[in-house]
C-alpha positions, 0 to 999 in steps of 0.5 A: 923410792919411784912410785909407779903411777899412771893417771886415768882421766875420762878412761882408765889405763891399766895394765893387762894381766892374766890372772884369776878372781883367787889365786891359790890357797885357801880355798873354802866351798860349803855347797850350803846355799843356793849359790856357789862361788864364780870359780866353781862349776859344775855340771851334768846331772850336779845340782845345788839340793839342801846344803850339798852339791848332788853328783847324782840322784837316785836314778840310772845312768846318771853323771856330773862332776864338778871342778874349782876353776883356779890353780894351785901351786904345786910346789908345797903340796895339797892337803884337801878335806870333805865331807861325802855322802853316798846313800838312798840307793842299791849301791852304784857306782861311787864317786871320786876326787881328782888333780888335773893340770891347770895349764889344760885349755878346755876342762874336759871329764873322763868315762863314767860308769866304772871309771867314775868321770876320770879313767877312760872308759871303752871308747871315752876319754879318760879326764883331760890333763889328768894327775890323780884320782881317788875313787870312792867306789862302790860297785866294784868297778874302779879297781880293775881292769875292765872298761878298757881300764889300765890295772886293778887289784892283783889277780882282780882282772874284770872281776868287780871288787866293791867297797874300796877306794883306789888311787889311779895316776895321771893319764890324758885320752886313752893313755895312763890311768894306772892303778896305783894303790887300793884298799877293800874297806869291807875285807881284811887282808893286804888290800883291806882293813882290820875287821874292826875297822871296817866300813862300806862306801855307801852309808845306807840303802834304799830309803836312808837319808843324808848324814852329816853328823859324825855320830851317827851311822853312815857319817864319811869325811875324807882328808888327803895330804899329797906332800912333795916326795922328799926322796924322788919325784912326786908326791907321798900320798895320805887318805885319812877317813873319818866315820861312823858305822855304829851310834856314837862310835866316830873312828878316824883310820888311816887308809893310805900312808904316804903311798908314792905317786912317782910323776912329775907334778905340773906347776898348777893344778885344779881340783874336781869331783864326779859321781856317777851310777848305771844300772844301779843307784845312790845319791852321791853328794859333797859339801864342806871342801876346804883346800890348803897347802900340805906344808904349810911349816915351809911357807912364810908371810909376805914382808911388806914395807911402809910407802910414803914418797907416792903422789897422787894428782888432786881431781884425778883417778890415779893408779898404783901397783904395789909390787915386789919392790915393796913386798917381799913374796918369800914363797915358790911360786908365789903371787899377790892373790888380795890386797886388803885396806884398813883405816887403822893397824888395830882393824888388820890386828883383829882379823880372823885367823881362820883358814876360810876366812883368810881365803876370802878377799873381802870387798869391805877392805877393798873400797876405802872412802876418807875425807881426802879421797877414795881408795879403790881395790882393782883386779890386777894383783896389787892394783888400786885407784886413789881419787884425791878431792880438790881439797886435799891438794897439798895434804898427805892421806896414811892408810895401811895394807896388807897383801895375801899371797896364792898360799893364804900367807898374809902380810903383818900391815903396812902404812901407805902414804900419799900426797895429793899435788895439784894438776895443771889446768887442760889444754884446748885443741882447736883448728890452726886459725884458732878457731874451735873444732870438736868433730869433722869429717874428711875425704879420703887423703884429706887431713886436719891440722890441730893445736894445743893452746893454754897460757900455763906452762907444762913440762911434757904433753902428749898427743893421744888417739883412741887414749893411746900415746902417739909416738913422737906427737910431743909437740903442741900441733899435729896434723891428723889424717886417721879417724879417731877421737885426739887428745892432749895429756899435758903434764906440769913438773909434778907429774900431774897431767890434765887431759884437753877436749876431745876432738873427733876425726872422721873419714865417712865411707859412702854406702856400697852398691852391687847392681849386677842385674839391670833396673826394669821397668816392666810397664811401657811409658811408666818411670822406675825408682832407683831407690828401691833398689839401693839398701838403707837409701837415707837422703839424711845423711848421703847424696846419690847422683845417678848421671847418664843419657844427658840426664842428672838425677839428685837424691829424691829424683831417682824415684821417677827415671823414666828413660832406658840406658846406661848410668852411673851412680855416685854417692857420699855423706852430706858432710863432704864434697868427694863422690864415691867411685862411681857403679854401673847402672843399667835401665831397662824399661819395656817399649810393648806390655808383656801380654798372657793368653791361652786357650782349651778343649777337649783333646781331640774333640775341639770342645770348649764347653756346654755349647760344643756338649760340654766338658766332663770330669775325665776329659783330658783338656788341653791349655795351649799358650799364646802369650808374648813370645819373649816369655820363658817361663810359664807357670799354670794354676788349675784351680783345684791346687795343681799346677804346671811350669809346661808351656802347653800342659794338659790336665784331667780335672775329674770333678764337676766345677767351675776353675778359675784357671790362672797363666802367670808368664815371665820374661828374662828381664822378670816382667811378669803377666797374667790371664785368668779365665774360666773353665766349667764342667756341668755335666758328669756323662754325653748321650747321644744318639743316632737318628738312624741305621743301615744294618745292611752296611759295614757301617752304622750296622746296629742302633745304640747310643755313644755315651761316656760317663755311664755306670748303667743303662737301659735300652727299649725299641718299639714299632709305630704300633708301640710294641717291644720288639728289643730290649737290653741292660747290658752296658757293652751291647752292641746294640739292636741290628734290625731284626726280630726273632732273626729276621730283618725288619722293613724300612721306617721309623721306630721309636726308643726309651732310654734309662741310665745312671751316670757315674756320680749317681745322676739318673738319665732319662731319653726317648725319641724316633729314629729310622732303619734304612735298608 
């Protein structure tokens, strides 16, 4: 026999397979830990809780699912067994059992509600790649027609018929789902049960508890075999209930008996639950699942044969693939799913012939240390590791085997023989002149010639990059010009191979630049640095050259280029001697400061402040700019958190302070400039009065003060005698015209008292003389 072997050195190579951690059966699930197996995932609203997978809690609108994440062969049929719990509740909705195709590339569950996680439901996909489904339900929803649903119980329409298990068939999207068979478990009749064989879905109402002792009340245990139709396409479905509903009464009924599911089964399904409730409730819970194969009579054990003409090279990880040339996989369909190793045939005699047991490919017997080596199960089907020691060169090791197919069918034993030979010393890969090499970096183009040298003799060597063969490099010099990490695999005439030294080729790249914008210099007579404007600049590892206007700057001298024009810029690694293609740099530096300026007033009123009679609250002032005019964006900060992109803005500040008004200019190179100046407003009202009249003008024809800021006022006149001769407190009067008791009064001097109170409370006090001129 020809052993197929590879040798794996510093790396493994081996072959790349699609495959899963279990493939096939048997398949055992407790759900009694905290923990559950990698393949199997669940999901929603499904939780671990006390030795049981809950589907759902005893609350509204709840959901989850779960599903086994490995195909089983279809072809000998299904025989699945679990214990169920439904209790705690008022009885909705149910939960069910369901096939899908393996080959489905995205697991994806049906409606819930009604359809139980696997019809389709109104407007939600039933289950993805669907191609059975039980539903154990308790609402009275699964088994008819409602929610969009296709068939229910003859003559049921949308009518709810609780307490009843349906088989639907397969369906995808919002196609199939077909009512199949149903039985009403609490009614008599051709869809229902003797009425001694009665029993509801649900095990107990609100307050009940988990049952997991089949004699007591509310105990459930579900068993359904699909088994190939022997007569047509398909299966013959079977459901056999196990239950308690009175104390120390377990009965064990069938429910279905061979019913037809007349649809071509896929080569590989998955299995899943779901559970869900609406408006009604219950806990719905699953443990102890254990699939098989239905006709387990028709499979037959593997036949493994003893291997002794396999050799192994001494210090080295060899692997092995045992194969169909060596055991005979007598069953459809059938794959290596475990192989098991054993010192001895009384350990493989001793096995268990438990159906769990069998299911579990147990690490104990995959990894195997002896005095000569190491024997190591891989993932690949029928794949192993043996690591000889130095010591064992010219010694035979025997261990035995067995393989486990996807049907859990298991070889009886089988002795496994290798010979450890010895392996060639390495070759060493130096430079043509001999010299040593063990990295170096290269211009584009470039290339390295290497060469294997050693005194031994081999009868094959093989050139490697990145541990991948290269074709037609079977020579002891190759020339590299790609990047990557060169080896030489020489072998000797046993087939044993040793791996060189590692050399490196590399073939640097320089750093990319993008300056699209030009490099400014925004203060006149100051140089810019380049480097700011290079990402990740690293004079460790790169040379920058930055060449233009007569001028050179190497590495560190780009931070001080003091002088306008345009550059190029080329970079490379320290390593090498070749530039990278050279970019485009252009420097701008200002010649003239960019200068911010403004000033303000009072609109219309040309008032700056107290000196002009000073600003008040609900003064519109007015900013005019006089910055630099290369400026073309302007942006105003008012100092009480308002500003302005306007060039020449206006703004009603409408409470005494002192702002700090802030002007930040920029130009289209993004100099930018600022001014700050300040701006008061002390008072909150203006009263000023005239120093005379002319009631007999068109003009100046009353007395009465110009205000602004005022809520209220008083006004006294008096003649140089001191007697009233006019008052008012009307804030809109217009004013005194001159005369008492209607007639007009000679010319001179009078004299005035004032009370007012300005808007923000402020009491305003003025006297003085004035003149009335006729």
């Amino acid at each position: 026999m020809k052993a197929r072997i590879t040798l794996l050195f510093f790396f493994l190579i081996l072959v790349k397979v699609e495959l899963f951690a279990q493939s096939g059966f048997p398949y055992c699930e407790t759900f009694d830990s905290n923990t559950t197996k990698s393949t199997t995932v669940f999901g929603a609203d499904a939780q671990l809780v006390n030795g049981a997978l809950r589907l759902t809690n005893n609350s509204v609108n709840q959901r989850g699912y779960v599903y086994i994440d490995i195909p089983f062969s279809s072809a000998y049929g299904i025989k699945t067994s679990f214990e169920y719990f439904s209790y705690g509740g008022d009885g909705a909705d149910g939960l069910a059992f369901f096939l899908f195709d393996a080959s489905v590339p995205n697991f994806a569950i049906g409606g819930f509600g009604g359809s139980l996680g696997y019809s389709k439901r109104v407007n939600e996909p039933g289950l993805a790649g669907a191609y059975l489904g039980v539903g154990f339900d308790e609402f009275g929803n699964f088994g008819n027609t409602a929610e969009n649903k296709s068939g229910g119980f003859p003559g049921a329409g949308e009518s709810l018929v609780p307490d009843a298990i349906v088989i639907r068939g397969p369906g995808n999207g919002f196609q199939g789902y077909e009512f199949i068979k149903g039985k009403k478990t609490m009614q008599s009749g051709p869809d229902g049960l003797a009425s001694d064989q009665f029993f509801p879905i649900s095990s107990g109402g609100l307050g009940t508890q988990r049952v997991t002792d089949l004699s007591q009340p509310g105990y459930r245990k579900a068993n359904i075999t699909l088994v190939p139709n022997p007569s047509g396409v398909g299966y013959l479905i079977t459901l056999v209930m196990d239950y308690t509903v009175e104390l120390n009464k377990h009965r064990t009924i069938t429910i279905f008996q061979d019913v037809p599911l007349p649809y071509q089964a896929p080569p590989f399904l998955k299995i899943g639950f779901s559970a869900s409730t609406g408006g009604f409730t219950n806990f719905h819970e699953i443990r102890n699942l254990k699939v098989e194969v239905a006709n387990d009579d028709d499979l037959q054990n593997p036949i493994g044969e003893d291997i002794s003409d396999w050799e192994s090279c001494a210090g080295k990880d060899n692997s092995f693939f045992i194969t169909n040339e060596e055991v005979q996989l007598l069953n459809e369909n059938a794959t290596i799913g475990c192989l098991q190793f054993y010192k001895t045939l009384d350990e493989i005699e001793s096995i268990s012939e438990d159906v769990c047991e069998q299911a579990e490919c147990s690490d104990t017997n995959k990894y195997l240390v002896l005095p000569e080596g190491i024997f190591q199960v891989t993932d690949e089907p029928g794949g192993f590791v043996f690591t000889p020691n130095e010591e064992a060169t010219g010694k035979e090791v025997t261990i035995y085997y067995t393989v486990t197919d996807n049907y859990g069918k298991r070889s009886q034993g089988n002795a496994l023989t290798l010979r450890t030979v010895e392996a060639p010393e390495p070759m060493k890969i130096v430079r043509m002149d001999g010299s040593e090499i063990s990295e170096i970096d290269l211009c584009g183009g470039e290339s390295i010639e290497l060469k294997g040298v050693s005194d031994a003799s081999y009868s094959k060597i093989e050139w490697r990059k990145d541990g991948e063969i290269i074709e037609g490099a079977t020579l002891a010099t190759y020339t590299a010009n790609q990047s990557g990490i060169y080896t030489l695999e020489a072998y000797n005439d046993k087939g044993c191979s040793a791996t060189s030294n590692e050399v490196v080729v590399n073939f640097p790249e320089a750093p990319m630049f993008s300056l699209d914008e030009p490099i400014v210099g925004c203060e006149p007579g100051e140089a810019v640095d380049v480097t700011l404007y290079l990402e990740e600049f690293d004079v460790s590892s790169f040379d920058y050259l930055l060449t233009g206007m007569g001028i050179s700057f190497l590495n560190e001298e780009l931070t001080d280029v003091s002088v306008s024009g345009s550059y190029e810029l080329k970079v490379k690694p320290k390593s090498l001697e070749c530039y990278s293609n050279p970019i485009e740099v252009e420097v701008i530096i200002l010649e003239e400061a960019l200068i911010a300026d403004f000033q303000f007033e009072v609109q219309g009123l040309g008032i700056t402040g107290d000196q002009d009679g000073g600003i008040f609250p609900d003064d519109v002032i007015q900013f005019t700019n006089l910055s630099d005019e290369s400026a073309f964006k302007w942006n105003w900060d008012f100092g009480d958190g308002k500003t302005s992109d306007e060039k020449n803005p206006s703004h009603v500040f409408g409470a005494k302070g002192t702002y700090e008004i802030q002007l930040s200019i920029a130009n289209e190179l993004g100099c930018i400039a600022t001014i700050t100046k300040q701006l008061l407003i002390t008072k909150s009202y203006r009263l000023m009065f005239p120093t005379g009249f002319t009631p007999l003008e068109e003009e100046n024809k009353t007395f009465i003060p110009k205000y602004k800021g005022l809520q209220s006022m008083e006004l006294y006149v008096f003649n140089t005698w001191g007697e009233l001769i006019f008052k008012t407190d009307d804030i809109s009067s217009p004013g005194w015209d001159g005369t008492l008791d209607g007639k007009l009064l000679d010319a001179g001097v009078y004299a005035y008292r004032f009370n007012g109170i300005a808007i923000d409370g402020e009491k305003v006090v003025e006297a003085g003389k004035f003149r009335l001129i006729r």
